[in-house]
C-alpha positions in Angstrom: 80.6 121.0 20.2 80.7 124.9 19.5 78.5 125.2 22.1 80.3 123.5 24.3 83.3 125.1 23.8 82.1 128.9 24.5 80.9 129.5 20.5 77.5 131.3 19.5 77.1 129.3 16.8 78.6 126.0 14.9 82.0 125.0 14.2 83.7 123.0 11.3 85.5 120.2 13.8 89.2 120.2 13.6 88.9 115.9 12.5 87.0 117.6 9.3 89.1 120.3 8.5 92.1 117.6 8.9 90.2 115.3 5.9 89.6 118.3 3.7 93.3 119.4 3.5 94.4 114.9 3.4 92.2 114.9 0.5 93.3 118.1 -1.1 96.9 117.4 -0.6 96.0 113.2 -1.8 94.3 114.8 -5.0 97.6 116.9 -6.1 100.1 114.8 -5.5 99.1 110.9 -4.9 95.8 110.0 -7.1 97.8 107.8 -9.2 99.3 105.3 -6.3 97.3 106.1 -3.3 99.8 104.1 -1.4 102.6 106.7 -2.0 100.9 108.5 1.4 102.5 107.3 3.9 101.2 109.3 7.0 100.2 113.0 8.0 100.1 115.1 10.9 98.8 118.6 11.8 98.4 121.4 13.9 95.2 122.9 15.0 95.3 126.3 15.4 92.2 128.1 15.2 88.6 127.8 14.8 86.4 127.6 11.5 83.3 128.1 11.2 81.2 126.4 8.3 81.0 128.1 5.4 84.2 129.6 5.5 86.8 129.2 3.0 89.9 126.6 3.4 93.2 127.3 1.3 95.3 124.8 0.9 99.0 126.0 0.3 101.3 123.1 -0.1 104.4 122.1 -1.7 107.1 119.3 -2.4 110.5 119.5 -0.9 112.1 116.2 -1.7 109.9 113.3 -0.6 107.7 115.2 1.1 104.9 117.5 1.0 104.3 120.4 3.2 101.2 121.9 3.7 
């Protein structure tokens, strides 16, 4: 897919970035009722390429968490 898109070299796809930062944000906030996630959306910005580092910065404000 890098390739495809114009990239010398591999790509982390956005789908796995996307399941990275679910679990992340599942591990801090719903691993004792699973079912308290309810849904999630992003934005993909920018490339990553694989070995790169992924911060997760997120928070609670009320019901909800933002990432």
């Amino acid at each position: 897919m890098g390739e495809m898109a114009g990239f010398d070299k591999p790509i982390l796809h956005g789908l796995c970035t996307f399941g990275i930062t679910a679990r992340a944000i599942f591990q801090a906030f719903h691993k004792e009722d699973p079912n308290l996630m309810k849904s999630i959306s992003a934005r993909m910005t920018s490339h990553v390429f694989p070995g790169e580092t992924l911060v997760v910065e997120k928070w609670r404000e009320g019901n909800t968490v933002v990432f």
